[in-house]
Structure formats: C-alpha cells, structure tokens
C-alpha positions as CSV (number, residue, x, y, z in Angstrom):
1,X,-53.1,2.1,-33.1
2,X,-49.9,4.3,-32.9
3,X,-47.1,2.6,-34.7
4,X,-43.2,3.2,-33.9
5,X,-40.6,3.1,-36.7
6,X,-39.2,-0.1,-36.8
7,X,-36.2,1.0,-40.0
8,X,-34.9,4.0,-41.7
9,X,-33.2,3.6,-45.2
10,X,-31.7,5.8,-47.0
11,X,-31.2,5.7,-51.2
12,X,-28.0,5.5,-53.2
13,X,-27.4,6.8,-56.1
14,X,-26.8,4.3,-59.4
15,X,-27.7,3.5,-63.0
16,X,-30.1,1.1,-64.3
17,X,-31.4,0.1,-68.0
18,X,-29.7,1.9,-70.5
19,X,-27.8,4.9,-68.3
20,X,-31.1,5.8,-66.2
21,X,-29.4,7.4,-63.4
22,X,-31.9,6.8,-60.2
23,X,-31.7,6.2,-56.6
24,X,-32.3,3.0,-55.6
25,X,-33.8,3.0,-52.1
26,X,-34.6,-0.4,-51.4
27,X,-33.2,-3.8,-53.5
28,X,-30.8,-6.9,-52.8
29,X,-29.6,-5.7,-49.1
30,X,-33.3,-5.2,-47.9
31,X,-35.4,-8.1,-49.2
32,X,-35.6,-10.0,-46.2
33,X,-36.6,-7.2,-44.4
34,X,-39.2,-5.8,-46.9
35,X,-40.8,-9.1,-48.8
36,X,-42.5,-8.9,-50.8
37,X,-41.4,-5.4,-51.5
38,X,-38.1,-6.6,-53.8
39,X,-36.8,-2.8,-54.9
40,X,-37.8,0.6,-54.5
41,X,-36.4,3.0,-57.1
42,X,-37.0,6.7,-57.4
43,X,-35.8,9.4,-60.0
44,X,-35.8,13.3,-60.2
45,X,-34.4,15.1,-63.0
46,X,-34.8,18.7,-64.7
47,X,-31.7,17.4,-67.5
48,X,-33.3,14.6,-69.9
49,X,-29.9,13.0,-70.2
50,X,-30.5,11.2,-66.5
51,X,-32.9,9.4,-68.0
52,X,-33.9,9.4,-72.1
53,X,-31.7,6.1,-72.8
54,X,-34.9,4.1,-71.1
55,X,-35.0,0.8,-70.7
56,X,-34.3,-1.3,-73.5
57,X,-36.4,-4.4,-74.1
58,X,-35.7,-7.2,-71.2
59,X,-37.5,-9.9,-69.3
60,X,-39.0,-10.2,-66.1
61,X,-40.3,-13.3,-64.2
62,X,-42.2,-14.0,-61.0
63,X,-42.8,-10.4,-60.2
64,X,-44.7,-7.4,-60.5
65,X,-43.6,-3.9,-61.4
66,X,-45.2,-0.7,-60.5
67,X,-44.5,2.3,-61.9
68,X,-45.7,5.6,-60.9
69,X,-45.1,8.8,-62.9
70,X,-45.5,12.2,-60.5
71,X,-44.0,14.3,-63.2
72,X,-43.2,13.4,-66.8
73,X,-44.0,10.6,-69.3
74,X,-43.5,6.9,-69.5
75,X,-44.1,4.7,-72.1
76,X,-44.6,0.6,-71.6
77,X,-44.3,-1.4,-74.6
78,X,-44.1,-5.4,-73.7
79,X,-44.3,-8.7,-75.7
80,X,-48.0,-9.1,-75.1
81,X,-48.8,-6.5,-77.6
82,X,-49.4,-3.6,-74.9
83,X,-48.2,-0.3,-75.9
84,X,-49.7,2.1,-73.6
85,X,-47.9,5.7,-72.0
86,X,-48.6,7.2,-68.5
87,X,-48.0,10.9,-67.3
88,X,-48.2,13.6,-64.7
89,X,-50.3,11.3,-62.0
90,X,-50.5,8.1,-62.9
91,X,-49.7,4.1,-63.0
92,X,-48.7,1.3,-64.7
93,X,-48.6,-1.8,-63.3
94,X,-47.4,-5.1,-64.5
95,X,-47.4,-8.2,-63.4
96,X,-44.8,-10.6,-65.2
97,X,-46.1,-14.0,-63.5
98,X,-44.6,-16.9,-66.2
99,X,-42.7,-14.2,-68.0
100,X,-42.7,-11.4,-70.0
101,X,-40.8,-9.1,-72.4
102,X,-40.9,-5.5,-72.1
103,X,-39.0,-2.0,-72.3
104,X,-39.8,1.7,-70.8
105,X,-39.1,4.5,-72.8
106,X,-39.2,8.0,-70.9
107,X,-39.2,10.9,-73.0
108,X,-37.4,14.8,-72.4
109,X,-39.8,16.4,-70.0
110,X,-39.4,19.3,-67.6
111,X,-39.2,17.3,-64.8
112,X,-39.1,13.2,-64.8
113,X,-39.9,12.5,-61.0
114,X,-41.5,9.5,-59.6
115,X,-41.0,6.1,-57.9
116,X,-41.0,2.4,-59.2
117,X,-41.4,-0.9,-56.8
118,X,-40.8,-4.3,-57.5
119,X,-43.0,-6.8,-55.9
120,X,-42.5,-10.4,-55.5
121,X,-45.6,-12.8,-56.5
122,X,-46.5,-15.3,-53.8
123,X,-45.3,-19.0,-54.8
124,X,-48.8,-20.3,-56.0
125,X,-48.8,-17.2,-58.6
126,X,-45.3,-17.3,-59.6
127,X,-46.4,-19.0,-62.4
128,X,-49.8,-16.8,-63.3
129,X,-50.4,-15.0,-66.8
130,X,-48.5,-11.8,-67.5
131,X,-50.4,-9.0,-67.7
132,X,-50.4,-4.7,-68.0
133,X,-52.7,-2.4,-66.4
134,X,-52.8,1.0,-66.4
135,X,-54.4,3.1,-63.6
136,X,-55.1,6.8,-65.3
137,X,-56.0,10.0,-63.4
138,X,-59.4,9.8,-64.4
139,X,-59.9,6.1,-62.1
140,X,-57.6,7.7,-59.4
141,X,-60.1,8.8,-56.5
142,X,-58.8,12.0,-54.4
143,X,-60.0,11.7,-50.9
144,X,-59.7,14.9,-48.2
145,X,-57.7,14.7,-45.3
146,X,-57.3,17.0,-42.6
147,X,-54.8,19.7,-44.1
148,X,-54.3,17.6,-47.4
149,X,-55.1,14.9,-49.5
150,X,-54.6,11.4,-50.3
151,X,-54.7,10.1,-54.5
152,X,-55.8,6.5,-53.6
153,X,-53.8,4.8,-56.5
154,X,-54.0,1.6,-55.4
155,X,-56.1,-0.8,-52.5
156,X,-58.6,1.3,-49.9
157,X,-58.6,3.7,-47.8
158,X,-61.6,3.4,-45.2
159,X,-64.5,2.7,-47.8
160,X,-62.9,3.9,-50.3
161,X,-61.9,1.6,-53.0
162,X,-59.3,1.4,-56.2
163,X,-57.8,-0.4,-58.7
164,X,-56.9,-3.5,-56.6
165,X,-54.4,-6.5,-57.0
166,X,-54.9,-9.7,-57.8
167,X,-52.2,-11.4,-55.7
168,X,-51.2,-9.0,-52.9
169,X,-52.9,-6.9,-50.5
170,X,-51.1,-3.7,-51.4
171,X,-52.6,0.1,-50.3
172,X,-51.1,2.4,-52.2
173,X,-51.3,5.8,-51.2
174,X,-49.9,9.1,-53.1
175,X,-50.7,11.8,-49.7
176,X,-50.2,15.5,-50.4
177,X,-49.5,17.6,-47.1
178,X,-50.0,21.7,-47.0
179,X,-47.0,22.9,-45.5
180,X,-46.1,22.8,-41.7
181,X,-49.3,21.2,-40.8
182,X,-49.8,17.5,-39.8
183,X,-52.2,14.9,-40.1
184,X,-53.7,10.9,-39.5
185,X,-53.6,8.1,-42.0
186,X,-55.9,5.1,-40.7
187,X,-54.3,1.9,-41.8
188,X,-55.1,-1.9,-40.8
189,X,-53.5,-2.8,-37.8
190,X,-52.2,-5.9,-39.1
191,X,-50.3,-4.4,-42.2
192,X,-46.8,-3.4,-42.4
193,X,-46.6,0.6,-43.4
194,X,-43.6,2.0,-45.5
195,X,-43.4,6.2,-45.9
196,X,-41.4,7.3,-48.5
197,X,-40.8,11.2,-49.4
198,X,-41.1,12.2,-52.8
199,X,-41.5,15.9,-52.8
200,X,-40.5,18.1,-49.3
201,X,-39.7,16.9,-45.8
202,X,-42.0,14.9,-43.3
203,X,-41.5,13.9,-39.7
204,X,-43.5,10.6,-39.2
205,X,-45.0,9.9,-35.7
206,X,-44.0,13.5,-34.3
C-alpha cells in the first residue's frame, strides 16, 4: 500500500530537566493528533554543557518512556531499585503505569545524539506495575534492506521479531540509508507510520 503524508512537524528548540537543552518535536500541541505518542524529544550535542545537568529525580505516571541513545551514554536510576546505563545503540524503556520515581544522568561524551518518546498507556493499564527494561545491542537484530539496514529495536519487521511491548503495538525501527539511494519499508496497512530524521536528509514517498 503507498501511503501519502498526512502532517509535517517541525521541532523547537527548549530546555527540559535540569538545563538539558533539546528539541522538542512533538508534545502538548500535537497529542490529539499523535495519541498515544504524548512527546517526541531529540538531542545533538558535541559541547557536554547542553546536556550534563540530567534529569534530576522526578515522577512519572500512566506512561511509558523510551529512550534511545544513537551516540553517547545514559544512565536510568528509578525507585524500584534499577540502576542500569545504555550507550552507542541502544534502549531503555520504562513503563511508569501506577507510578514511579526516577532520574537520567547523561555523561560528557563526544557526541550525545538520540531521540526520547513518551507514550501514553491505554486506560485499563494506566494503573499497571512500573517497570525498566533495557534493550542492548547484543538483543538488537540488524536486518538488510535494499541499499541499507534496518536495527529492529522494538516490534517486527516481516518475521522478524524484538523486544516487544506489553500494552501497545509499537514497531520501532532505527533504518540506516547509504547515501543518495532509496528504498521500501513494509509496514501493516492498518498502522499509523511516523519518520523522523536523526542523522542526514530523506525525501519520504519520492
């Protein structure tokens, strides 16, 4: 099924936690549009002072967060006991359900780049256990497409399975292009697709 683009948003610059400077993509504005998808955040920095402050401790409720590190280091520490630190590649996802305290610290690195989402729980598992999971490289499958790659770090793709959610029906894809050269992602015709650029520039549907 060919899909036309139905929105195009475009990111403003802001500061969240403890000075994290970041550009918030998605968030209050868009919800109705993008439920369950709450916020989209992003951050790129060579200069650790955009982002070492972190995210002192603070609760979350009803939601899930998932954080993925392209470049750099983050460490989760939250009030279940979970202390746990991602890098260059990989995820943490948490799911606050009932509640749950936690901070993010994110160390000087060369380059601190990659995205976070907020997701919001369905009603019936507003109310669910908190819990942390992290997804490390060596769980991440890499599957070949034609003139790149896709890092399946969350859902399917085709029969191709990874770490998958409990309460929503999310694919998460991480696809790697070579440059000036195109290529077909298969998705479920009945499932809403969002693109967002990283690294580079992409033309979607042409």
């Amino acid at each position: 099924m060919e899909r036309k683009i139905s929105e195009q948003v475009t990111g403003y610059r802001t500061q969240d936690g403890a000075g994290v400077n970041l550009v918030r993509v998605l968030g209050h504005g868009t919800v109705e549009t993008y439920d369950p998808i709450l916020m989209l955040d992003s951050f790129d920095s060579t200069n650790p002072d955009d982002y070492t402050a972190g995210f002192p401790l603070h609760p979350h409720r009803g939601i899930e967060t998932i954080s993925y590190v392209y470049r750099g280091q983050m460490t989760h520490r939250d009030s279940l006991g979970n202390e746990d630190t991602i890098s260059d590649g990989e995820v943490q996802w948490m799911t606050a359900g009932s509640g749950i305290m936690h901070e993010e610290k994110l160390p000087a690195s060369e380059r601190m780049l990659g995205v976070q989402l907020w997701l919001n729980l369905p009603a019936k598992d507003k109310m669910t256990s908190p819990g942390y999971h992290a997804v490390k490289n060596a769980d991440i499958e890499e599957i070949p497409l034609e003139n790149g790659k896709i890092r399946l770090l969350a859902g399917q793709y085709k029969d191709h399975k990874g770490y998958m959610s409990h309460y929503l029906p999310l694919d998460y894809y991480d696809v790697h292009l070579n440059p000036n050269t195109s290529t077909v992602i298969e998705t479920e015709n009945d499932r809403s697709v969002m693109v967002f650029t990283l690294l580079g520039d992409a033309f979607i549907n042409g």
